[in-house]
C-alpha positions as CSV (number, residue, x, y, z in Angstrom):
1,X,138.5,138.3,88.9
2,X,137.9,134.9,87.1
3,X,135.6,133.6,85.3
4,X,134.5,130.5,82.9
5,X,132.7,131.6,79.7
6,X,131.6,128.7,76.9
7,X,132.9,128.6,73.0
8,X,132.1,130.8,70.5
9,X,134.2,130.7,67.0
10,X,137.3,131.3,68.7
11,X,137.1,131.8,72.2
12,X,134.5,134.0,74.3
13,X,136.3,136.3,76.3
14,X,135.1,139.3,78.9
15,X,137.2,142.6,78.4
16,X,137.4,144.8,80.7
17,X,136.8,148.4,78.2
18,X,135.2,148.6,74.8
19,X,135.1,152.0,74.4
20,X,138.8,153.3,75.0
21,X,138.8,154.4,78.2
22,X,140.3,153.0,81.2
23,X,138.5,150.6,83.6
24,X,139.2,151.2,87.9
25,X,139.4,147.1,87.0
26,X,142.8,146.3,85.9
27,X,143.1,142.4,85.6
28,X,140.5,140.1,84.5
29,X,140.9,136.4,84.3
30,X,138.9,134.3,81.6
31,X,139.2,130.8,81.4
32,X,138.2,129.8,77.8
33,X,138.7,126.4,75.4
34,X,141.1,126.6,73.1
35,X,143.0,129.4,73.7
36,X,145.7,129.7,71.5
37,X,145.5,128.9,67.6
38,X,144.6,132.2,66.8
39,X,145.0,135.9,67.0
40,X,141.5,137.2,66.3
41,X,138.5,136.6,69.5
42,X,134.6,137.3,69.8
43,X,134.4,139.1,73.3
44,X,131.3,139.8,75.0
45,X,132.0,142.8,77.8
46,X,129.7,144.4,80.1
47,X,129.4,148.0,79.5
48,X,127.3,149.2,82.2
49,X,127.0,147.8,85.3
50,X,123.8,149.4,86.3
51,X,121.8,147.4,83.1
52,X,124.2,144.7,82.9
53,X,123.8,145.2,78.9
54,X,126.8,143.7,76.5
55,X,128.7,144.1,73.3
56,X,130.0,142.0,71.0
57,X,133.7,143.4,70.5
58,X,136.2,141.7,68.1
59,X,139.7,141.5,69.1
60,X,142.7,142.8,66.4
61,X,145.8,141.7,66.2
62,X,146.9,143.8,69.1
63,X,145.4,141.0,71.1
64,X,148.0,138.7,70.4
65,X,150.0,136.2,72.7
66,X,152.7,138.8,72.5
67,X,151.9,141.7,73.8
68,X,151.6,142.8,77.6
69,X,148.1,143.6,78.4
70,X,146.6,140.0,77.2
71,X,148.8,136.7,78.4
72,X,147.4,133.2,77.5
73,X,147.6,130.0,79.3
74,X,147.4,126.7,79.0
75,X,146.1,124.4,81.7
76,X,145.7,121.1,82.1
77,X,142.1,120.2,82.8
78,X,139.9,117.4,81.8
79,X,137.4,118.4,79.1
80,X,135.6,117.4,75.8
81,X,137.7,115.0,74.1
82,X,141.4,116.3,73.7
83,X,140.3,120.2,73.6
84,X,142.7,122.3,75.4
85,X,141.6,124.8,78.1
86,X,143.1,128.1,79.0
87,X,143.3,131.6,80.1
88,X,143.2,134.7,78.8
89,X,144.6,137.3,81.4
90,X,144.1,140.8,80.8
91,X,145.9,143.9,81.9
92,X,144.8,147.2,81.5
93,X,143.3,145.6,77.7
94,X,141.7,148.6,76.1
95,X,139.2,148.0,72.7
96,X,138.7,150.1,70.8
97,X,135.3,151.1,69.5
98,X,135.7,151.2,66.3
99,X,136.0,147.5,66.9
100,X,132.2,146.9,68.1
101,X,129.9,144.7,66.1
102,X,126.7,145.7,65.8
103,X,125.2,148.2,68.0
104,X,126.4,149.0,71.6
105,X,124.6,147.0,74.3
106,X,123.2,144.6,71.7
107,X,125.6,142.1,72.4
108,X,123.2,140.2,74.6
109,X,120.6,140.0,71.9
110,X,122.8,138.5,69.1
111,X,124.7,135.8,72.1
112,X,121.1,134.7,72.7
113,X,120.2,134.7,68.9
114,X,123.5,132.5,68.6
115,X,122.6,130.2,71.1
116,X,118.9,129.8,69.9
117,X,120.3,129.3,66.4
118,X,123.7,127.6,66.6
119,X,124.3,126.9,70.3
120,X,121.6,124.3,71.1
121,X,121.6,122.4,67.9
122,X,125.5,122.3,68.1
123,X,125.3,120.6,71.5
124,X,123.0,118.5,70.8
125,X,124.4,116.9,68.0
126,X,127.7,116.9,70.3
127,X,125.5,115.1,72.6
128,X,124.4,112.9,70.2
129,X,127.7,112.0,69.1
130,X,128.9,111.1,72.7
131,X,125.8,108.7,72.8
132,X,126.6,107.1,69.9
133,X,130.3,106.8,71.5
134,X,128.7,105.3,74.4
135,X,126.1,102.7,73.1
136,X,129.1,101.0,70.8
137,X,131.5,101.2,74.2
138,X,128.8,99.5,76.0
139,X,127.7,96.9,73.6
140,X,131.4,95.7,72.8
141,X,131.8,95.5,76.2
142,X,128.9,93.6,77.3
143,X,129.5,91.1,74.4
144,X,133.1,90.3,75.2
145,X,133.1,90.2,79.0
146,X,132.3,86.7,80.1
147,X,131.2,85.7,83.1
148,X,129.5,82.4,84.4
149,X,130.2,81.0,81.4
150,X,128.7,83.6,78.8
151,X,129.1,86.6,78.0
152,X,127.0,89.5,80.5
153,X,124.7,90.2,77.0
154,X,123.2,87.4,78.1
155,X,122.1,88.8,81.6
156,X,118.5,90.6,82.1
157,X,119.7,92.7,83.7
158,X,122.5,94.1,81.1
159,X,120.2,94.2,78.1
160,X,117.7,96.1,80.1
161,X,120.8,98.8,80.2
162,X,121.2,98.6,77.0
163,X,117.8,98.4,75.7
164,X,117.6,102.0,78.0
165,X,120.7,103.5,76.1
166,X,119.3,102.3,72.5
167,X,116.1,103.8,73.0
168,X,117.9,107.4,74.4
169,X,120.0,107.4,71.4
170,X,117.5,106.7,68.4
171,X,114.9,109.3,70.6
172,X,118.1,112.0,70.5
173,X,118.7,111.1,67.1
174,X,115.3,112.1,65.6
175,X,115.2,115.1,68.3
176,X,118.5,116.6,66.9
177,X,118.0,115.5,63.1
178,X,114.4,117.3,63.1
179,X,115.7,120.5,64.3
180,X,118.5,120.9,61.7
181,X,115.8,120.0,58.8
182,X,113.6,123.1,60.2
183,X,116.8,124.8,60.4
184,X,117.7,124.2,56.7
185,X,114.3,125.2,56.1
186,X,114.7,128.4,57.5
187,X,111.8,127.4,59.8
188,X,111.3,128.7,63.4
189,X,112.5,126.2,65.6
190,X,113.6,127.5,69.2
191,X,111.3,125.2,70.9
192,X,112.2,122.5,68.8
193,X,116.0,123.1,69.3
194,X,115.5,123.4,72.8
195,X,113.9,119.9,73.0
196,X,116.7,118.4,71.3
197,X,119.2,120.0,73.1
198,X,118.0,119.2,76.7
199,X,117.2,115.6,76.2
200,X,120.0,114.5,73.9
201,X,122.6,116.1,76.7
202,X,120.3,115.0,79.6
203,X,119.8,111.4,77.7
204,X,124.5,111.5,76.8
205,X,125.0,111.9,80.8
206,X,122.5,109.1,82.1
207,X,123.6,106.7,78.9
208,X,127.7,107.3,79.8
209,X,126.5,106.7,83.5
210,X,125.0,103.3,82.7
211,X,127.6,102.4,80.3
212,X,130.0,102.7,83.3
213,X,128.1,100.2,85.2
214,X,128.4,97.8,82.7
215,X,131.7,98.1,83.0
216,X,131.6,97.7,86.4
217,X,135.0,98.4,87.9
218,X,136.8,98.6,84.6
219,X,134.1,101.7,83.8
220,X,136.5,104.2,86.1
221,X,139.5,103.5,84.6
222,X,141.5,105.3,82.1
223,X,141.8,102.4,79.6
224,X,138.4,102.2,79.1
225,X,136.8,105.2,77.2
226,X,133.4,105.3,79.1
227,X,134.8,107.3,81.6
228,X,136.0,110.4,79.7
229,X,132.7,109.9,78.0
230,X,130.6,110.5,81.0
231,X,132.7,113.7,81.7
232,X,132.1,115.0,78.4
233,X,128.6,114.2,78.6
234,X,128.5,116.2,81.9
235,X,130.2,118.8,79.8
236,X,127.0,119.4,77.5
237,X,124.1,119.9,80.2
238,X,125.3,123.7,80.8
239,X,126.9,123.9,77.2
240,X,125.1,126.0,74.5
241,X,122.1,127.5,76.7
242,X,121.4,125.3,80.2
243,X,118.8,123.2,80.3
244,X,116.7,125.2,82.9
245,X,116.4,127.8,80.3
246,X,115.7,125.1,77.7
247,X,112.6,124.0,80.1
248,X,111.5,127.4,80.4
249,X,111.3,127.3,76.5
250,X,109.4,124.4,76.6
251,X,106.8,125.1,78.9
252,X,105.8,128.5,76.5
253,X,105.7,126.0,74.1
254,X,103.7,123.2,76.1
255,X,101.2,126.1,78.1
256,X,100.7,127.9,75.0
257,X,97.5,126.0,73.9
258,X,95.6,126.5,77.2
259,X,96.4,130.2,77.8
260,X,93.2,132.1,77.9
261,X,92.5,135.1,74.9
C-alpha cells in the first residue's frame, strides 16, 4: 500500500499500529518530503477502520534509518524548489502507546486545527512567494527580449499579462499579510486564512502560467526559471488544506448573513 501525505514539522507519516499490537497489514509505503534529516516524525495512523478516527503518534529513536521495520528513500521527483522527496517503508513498525499525543482518536481534530492555524497561512505565503518569483521572471524577461525592434514591454498585449500578474500579486499580498496580523492578534481567522490561501495558490498557478507565455518557447525550458515555478505553484493548490475545502469555508462565511433565525 502507498500513499502521498503533505508536510508537517518533519514528515507526516501513516503507521500501521499505535497501540502495540500487531497489524494483519505488514508493509505500508509513505511517500513524504524530506525524508531523511532526522530521527524523530509526527505520524498520523488510522486506528479504527470502522470511524476512520486518527492519532497523532510521535516516532522515537527506534524509528531510525537503521533499523529493519522502517527503510527510507530517496527519489528523484520534481517538487518545490530543491526539496527532496521520499519514502518511508514500513515493516511490521509497531508504536508504542505511550508515544500518543494527545488523546486517542483526536488526531484528526488537532491535523485540522493545524491546517486552519498554520497550514493555510503557510501556503499561502509560499504562494505568495512563488508569485513574487514569477512577476520579477516575467518582467525581466519582457524587458530584455526584443523583437521588431523593441523590447515585447512595449506590446499590448504583454503588459496586459503583466498588468494581470501585478494585480494577482498585490491582491495575494494583502490576502496573506491580513491573515497573519489577525493571527498575531490571536483573532479568529479561518475564513480569512482560507481566502488567502485559495486565491494566492489559485492566483501563483495562473501568474507562472502566463509568465510562461511570455516566454514563449523559452518558458518550457530548463534554463529559464518560470517553468519549475509553475510546477511549484501547482504544488500549493492541494498543499495545506485544498481549495475545495477552502470554498466550503467561504461560502459559511459568505451565506452566513442571509441564513434565516
Amino acid at each position: 500500500m502507498k500513499q502521498f501525505l503533505s508536510i508537517i514539522i518533519t514528515a507526516v507519516l501513516l503507521v500501521i499500529s499505535c497501540n502495540g499490537q500487531p497489524n494483519t497489514q505488514t508493509t505500508i509505503e509513505v511517500g513524504i518530503i524530506n525524508p531523511v534529516g532526522g530521527k524523530t516524525y509526527v505520524v498520523f495512523s488510522e486506528i479504527d477502520t470502522d470511524t476512520t478516527s486518527s492519532s497523532l503518534v510521535e516516532g522515537m529513536d527506534y524509528l531510525n534509518p537503521d533499523v529493519s521495520d522502517l527503510i527510507v528513500t530517496l527519489q528523484n521527483q520534481s517538487t518545490v524548489g530543491d526539496t527532496l522527496w521520499g519514502e518511508l517503508v514500513f515493516n511490521d513498525c509497531e508504536v508504542p502507546k505511550g508515544n500518543l499525543l494527545g488523546q486517542e482518536g483526536g488526531g484528526l481534530a488537532i491535523a485540522m486545527k493545524t491546517v486552519s492555524e498554520t497550514g493555510r497561512t503557510g501556503m499561502a505565503a509560499t504562494a505568495l512567494g512563488i508569485l513574487t518569483a514569477v512577476y520579477e521572471e516575467a518582467g525581466k524577461f519582457a524587458s530584455e527580449r526584443v523583437l521588431y525592434g523593441k523590447p515585447i514591454s512595449a506590446l499590448q498585449g504583454i503588459q496586459f499579462l503583466m498588468a494581470e500578474i501585478y494585480a494577482q500579486l498585490e491582491i495575494s499580498r494583502l490576502l496573506c499579510y491580513r491573515a497573519s496580523w489577525m493571527k498575531d492578534q490571536n483573532m479568529r481567522f479561518d475564513t480569512e486564512s482560507a481566502m488567502a490561501k485559495w486565491y494566492a495558490c489559485e492566483a501563483a498557478a495562473n501568474a507562472a502560467k502566463k509568465a510562461v507565455e511570455i516566454h514563449g518557447a523559452y518558458g518550457i525550458m530548463k534554463e529559464y526559471t518560470v517553468q519549475r515555478l509553475l510546477r511549484d505553484a501547482m504544488v500549493t493548490i492541494p498543499a495545506g488544506g485544498t481549495g475545495e475545502i477552502g470554498k466550503v469555508v467561504l461560502a459559511r462565511a459568505a451565506l452566513a448573513p442571509f441564513r434565516k433565525k
